[in-house]
KOLNU-851670 format. One record per residue (C-alpha): z, x, y. Coordinates in steps of 0.25 Angstrom, whole numbers, padded with zeros to 4 digits, always signed. Example, Ala and Ser with C-alpha at 12.3 -4.5 7.8 and 13.67 -1.06 7.14 Angstrom:
BEGIN
+0031+0049-0018+0029+0055-0004
//
This chain:
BEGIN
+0086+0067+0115+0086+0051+0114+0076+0041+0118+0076+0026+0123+0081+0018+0113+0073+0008+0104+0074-0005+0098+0068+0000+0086+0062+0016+0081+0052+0013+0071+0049+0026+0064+0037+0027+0057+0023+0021+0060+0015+0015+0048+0016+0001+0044+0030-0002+0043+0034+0005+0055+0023+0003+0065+0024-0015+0063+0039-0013+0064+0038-0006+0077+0025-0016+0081+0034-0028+0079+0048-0023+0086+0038-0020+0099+0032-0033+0099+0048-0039+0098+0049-0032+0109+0058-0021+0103+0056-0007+0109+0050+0001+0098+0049+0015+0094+0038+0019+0083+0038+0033+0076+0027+0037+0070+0025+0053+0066+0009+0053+0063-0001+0040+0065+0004+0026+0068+0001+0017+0054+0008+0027+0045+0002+0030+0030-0003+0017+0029-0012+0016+0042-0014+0032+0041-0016+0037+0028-0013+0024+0019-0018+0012+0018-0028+0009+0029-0037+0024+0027-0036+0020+0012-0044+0006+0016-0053+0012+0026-0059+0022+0014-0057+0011+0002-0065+0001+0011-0076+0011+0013-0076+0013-0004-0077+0000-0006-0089-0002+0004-0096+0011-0003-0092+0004-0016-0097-0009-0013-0112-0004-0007-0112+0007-0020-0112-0005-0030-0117-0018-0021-0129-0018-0030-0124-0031-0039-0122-0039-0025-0137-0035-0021-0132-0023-0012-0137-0011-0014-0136+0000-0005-0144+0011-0010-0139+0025-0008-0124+0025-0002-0115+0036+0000-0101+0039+0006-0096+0044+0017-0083+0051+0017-0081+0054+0031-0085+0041+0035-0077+0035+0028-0066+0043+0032-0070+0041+0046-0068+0025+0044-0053+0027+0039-0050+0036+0050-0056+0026+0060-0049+0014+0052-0036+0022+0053-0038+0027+0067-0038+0012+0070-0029+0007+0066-0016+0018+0069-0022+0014+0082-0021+0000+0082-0007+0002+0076-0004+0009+0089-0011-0001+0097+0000-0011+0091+0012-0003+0093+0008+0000+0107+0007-0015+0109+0018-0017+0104+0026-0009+0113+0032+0003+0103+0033+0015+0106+0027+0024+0095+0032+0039+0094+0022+0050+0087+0031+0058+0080+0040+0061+0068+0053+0052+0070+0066+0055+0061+0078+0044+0059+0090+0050+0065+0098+0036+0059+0100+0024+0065+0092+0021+0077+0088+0035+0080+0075+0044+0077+0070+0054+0083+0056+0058+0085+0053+0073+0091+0067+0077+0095+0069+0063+0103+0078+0053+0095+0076+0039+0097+0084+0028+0095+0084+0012+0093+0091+0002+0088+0082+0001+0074+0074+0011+0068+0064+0006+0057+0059+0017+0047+0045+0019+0043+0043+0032+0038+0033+0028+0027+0030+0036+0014+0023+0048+0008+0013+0051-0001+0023+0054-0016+0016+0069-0021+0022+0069-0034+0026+0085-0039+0014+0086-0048+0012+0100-0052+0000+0105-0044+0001+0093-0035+0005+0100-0023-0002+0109-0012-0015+0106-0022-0027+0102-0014-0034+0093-0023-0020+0084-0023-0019+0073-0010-0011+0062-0006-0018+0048+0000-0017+0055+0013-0025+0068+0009-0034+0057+0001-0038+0050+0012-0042+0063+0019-0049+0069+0009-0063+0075+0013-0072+0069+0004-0073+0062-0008-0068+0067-0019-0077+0069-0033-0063+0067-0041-0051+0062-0036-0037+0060-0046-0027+0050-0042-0014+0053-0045-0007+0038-0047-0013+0026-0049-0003+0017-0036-0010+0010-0024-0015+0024-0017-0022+0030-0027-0029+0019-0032-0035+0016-0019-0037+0031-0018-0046+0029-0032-0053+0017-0030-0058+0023-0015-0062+0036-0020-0068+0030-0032-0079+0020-0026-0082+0034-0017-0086+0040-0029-0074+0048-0034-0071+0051-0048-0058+0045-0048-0044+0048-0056-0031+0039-0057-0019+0045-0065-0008+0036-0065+0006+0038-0072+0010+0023-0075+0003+0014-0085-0007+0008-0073-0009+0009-0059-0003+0001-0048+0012+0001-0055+0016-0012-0047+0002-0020-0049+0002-0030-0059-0002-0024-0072-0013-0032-0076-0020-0030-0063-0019-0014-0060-0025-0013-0074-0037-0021-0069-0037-0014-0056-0036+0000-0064-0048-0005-0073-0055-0010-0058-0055+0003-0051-0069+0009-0052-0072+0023-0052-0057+0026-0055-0052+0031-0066-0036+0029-0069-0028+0035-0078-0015+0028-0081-0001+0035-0087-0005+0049-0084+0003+0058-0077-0003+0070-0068+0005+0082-0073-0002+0092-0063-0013+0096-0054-0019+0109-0054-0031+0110-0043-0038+0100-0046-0035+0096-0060-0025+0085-0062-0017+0086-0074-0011+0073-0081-0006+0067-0094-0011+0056-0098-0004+0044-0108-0006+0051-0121+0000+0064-0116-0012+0073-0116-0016+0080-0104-0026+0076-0095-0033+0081-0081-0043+0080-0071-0051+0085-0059-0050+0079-0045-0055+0085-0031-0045+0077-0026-0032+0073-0032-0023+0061-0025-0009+0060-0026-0006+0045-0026+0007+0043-0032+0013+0035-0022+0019+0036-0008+0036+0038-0004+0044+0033+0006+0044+0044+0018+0059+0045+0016+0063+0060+0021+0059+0067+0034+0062+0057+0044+0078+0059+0045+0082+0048+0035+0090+0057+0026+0101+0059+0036+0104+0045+0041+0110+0038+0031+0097+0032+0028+0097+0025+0014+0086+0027+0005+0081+0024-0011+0074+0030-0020+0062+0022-0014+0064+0024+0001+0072+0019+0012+0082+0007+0010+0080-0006+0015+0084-0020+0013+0074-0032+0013+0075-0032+0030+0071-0018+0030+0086-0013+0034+0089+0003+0029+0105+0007+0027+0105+0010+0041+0107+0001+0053+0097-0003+0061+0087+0004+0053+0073+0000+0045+0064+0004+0038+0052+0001+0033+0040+0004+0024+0036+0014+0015+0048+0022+0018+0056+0009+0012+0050+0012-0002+0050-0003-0004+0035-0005-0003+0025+0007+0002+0015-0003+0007+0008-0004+0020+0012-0019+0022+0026-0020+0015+0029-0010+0027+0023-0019+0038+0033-0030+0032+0043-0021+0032+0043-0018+0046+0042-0033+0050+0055-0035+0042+0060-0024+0049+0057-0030+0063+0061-0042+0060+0076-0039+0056+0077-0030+0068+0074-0041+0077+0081-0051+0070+0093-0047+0060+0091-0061+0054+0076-0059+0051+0080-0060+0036+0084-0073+0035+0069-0075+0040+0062-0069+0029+0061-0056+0037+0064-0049+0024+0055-0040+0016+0051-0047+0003+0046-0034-0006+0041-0043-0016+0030-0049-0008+0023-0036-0004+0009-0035-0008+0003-0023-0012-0013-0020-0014-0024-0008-0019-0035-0007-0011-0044+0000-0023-0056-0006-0028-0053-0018-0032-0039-0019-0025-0028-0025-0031-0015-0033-0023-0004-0039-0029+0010-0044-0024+0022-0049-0031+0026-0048-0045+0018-0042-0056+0017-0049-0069+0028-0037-0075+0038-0037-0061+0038-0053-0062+0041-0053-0077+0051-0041-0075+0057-0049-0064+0060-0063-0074+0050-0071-0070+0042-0080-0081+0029-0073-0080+0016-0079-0078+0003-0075-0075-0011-0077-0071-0023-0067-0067-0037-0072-0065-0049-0063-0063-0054-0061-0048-0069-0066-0054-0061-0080-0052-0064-0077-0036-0076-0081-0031-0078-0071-0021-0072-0061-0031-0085-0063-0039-0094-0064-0027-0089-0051-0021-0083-0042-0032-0091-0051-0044-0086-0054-0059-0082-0040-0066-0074-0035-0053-0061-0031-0056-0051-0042-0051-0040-0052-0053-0027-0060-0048-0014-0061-0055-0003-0072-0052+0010-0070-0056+0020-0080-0057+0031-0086-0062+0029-0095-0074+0042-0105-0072+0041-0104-0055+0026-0103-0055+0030-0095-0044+0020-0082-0040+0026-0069-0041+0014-0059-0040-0001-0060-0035-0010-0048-0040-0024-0047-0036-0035-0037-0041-0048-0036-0035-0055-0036-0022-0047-0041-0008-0035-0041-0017-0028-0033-0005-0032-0045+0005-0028-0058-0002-0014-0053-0007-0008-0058+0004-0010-0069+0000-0002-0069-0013+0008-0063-0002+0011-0077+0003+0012-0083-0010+0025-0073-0015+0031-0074-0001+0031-0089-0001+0035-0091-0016+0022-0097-0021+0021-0103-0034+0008-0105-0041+0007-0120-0037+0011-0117-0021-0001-0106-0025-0012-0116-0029-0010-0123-0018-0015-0112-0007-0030-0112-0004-0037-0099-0004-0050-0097+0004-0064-0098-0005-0069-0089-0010-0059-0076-0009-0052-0067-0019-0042-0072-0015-0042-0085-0023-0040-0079-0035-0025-0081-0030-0026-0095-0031-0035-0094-0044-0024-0086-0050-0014-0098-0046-0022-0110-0052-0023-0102-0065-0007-0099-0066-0002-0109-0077+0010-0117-0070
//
């Protein structure tokens, strides 16, 4: 059984999928979105924005628990699990609605069920196959669960979705990796009060963040401790069994283990494998408009492989849009440029970054040169966070261009000015177009023009 046609099937809701589909209705395309559980996908779910709701409320214990030195003090102060958990449900509830509200506005049609791709221009939902003219995929991505002996139907052990679920706080918590999730995982858990592990296989956390600044961030994270090139061999119970660096045999008791060693592409189960579709060892193919192998069909997001971030996927859809509705979009601009993408950790301190680290731009032939300057060089940095906070920004650039190639931030609003250095590597800056842009007094955010005036051009 076949249904009216489309101008576009959108299938999968989260970020990338649900602007695609916002944009085509407000072009006046008829749109259908597929969404099997809640509009917003892992990001507005189980991802980012629950994640924000709980670290918020960490940091405001943190802050009232150790206010003394600014003349605060709040006496006795507790936690409140279930409050808190009631505030991310609230905060989540929100917003899925508000995402609904959009679409709604929009004039798409959105469909809750699970969709599979028949090829292209076809998907069917429920028994009814639906067809259009394009059909964008944004399927997302899993949680990885790596075959750890013990690992698996054990209790204790979780993924992000189970951690944000979990009915108290736990005394002990392991983290098994030290990427993006299960540090923010570990800085939450540790300003409630948690005895908090990290076991990392690599030499330090964050692999793609500059080396100099994930060490100050690893030094930075209170409460935490980290323990780098150690491999977990097994978990049995509640006993989590790793080797460390010298070889010897280590373990450790957690009430709670979390299994944070990355997220895949959510490649298999929606019909892809027998269409022709092609796919990497990353995800599913696409050129720098978003195109797939197949005509007429996109895709977009984390199911790309490319960049398993929340706002890389709302990019992704917009260049999706925009070369549907205009083949020549390209010669616009309307292309996606991967190495522009900003990332950021909203542990405490957070850290951002964008662009090329001090090693990927030495290892891509450029003259290499630096310069970090301490976040104390902030005025407000001083006033808010004082002296002996953890915090920095490193510029990198190109000694014979002058031309800036990476912008990392360490320390509080890191997350909120990056956007900033955004601009800077989309328009091509160089240190002296940098010194010329004024920067509000006093922010954080200076430290940006601070690092600029003290490059040596």
């Amino acid at each position: 059984m076949s249904e009216t046609n489309y101008d576009a099937i959108v299938l999968g809701g989260g970020p990338g999928g649900y602007i695609a589909a916002e944009r085509l209705g407000h072009a006046k395309k008829k749109v259908l979105l597929i969404e099997a559980e809640a509009l917003g996908g892992t990001c507005l779910n189980v991802g980012c924005i629950p994640t924000k709701a709980l670290l918020n409320a960490a940091k405001t214990y943190s802050h009232a628990k150790n206010g003394a030195h600014l003349g605060v003090n709040t006496g006795d102060i507790t936690v409140d699990w279930s409050a808190m958990q009631a505030w991310k449900k609230k905060t989540v509830d929100t917003l899925v609605g508000g995402v609904g509200q959009a679409e709604k506005k929009a004039g798409v049609t959105v469909i809750n069920g699970y969709g599979t791709f028949d090829g292209p221009g076809k998907v069917t939902v429920d028994g009814t196959q639906y067809t259009a003219e394009h059909v964008i995929l944004a399927t997302g991505s899993v949680p990885v669960m790596p075959p750890i002996p013990g690992a698996q139907d054990n209790p204790k052990v979780i993924d992000s979705t189970g951690m944000l679920a979990v009915e108290e706080i736990p005394q002990r918590l392991a983290v098994i990796g030290g990427g993006v999730i299960g540090l923010e995982f570990a800085s939450l858990f540790a300003m409630l009060g948690s005895e908090v592990t990290v076991i990392e296989m690599l030499p330090e956390i964050v692999p793609f963040m500059d080396d100099e600044l994930a060490a100050q961030l690893r030094k930075g994270l209170h409460g935490v401790d980290v323990k780098l090139e150690c491999k977990v061999t097994a978990i049995d119970g509640s006993t989590v069994k790793y080797e460390a660096k010298d070889g010897a045999q280590e373990s450790l008791e957690a009430d709670v283990v979390l299994m944070a060693v990355g997220r895949r592409p959510a490649v298999q189960g929606w019909g892809a494998e027998n269409t022709g579709l092609e796919f990497s060892g990353k995800g599913v193919v696409v050129d720098d408009r978003m195109r797939t192998n197949l005509p007429n069909v996109w895709a977009v997001g984390d199911v790309t492989g490319r960049s398993l971030l929340a706002h890389a996927a709302y990019r992704m859809g917009e260049i999706a849009v925009a070369n549907i509705l205009d083949p020549e979009a390209h010669r616009k601009g309307e292309i996606m440029r991967w190495h522009t993408i900003p990332w950021a950790v909203y542990s405490s301190p957070e850290a951002a970054g964008i662009g090329l680290t001090e090693k990927q731009a030495a290892a891509a032939g450029h003259n290499v040169a630096k310069v970090v300057v301490p976040a104390y060089m902030s005025g407000r940095f001083i006033a808010e966070e004082g002296v002996k906070a953890p915090g920095a920004c490193k510029l990198v650039y190109d000694a014979d261009t002058t031309q800036v190639l990476g912008i990392h931030v360490l320390g509080v609003y890191a997350s909120e000015m990056i956007w900033g250095a955004s601009v800077v590597l989309e328009t091509e800056l160089n240190i002296t177009d940098l010194r010329q842009v004024v920067f509000p007094h006093p922010t954080v955010s200076e430290l940006i023009r601070e690092a600029a005036w003290a490059a040596k051009i």
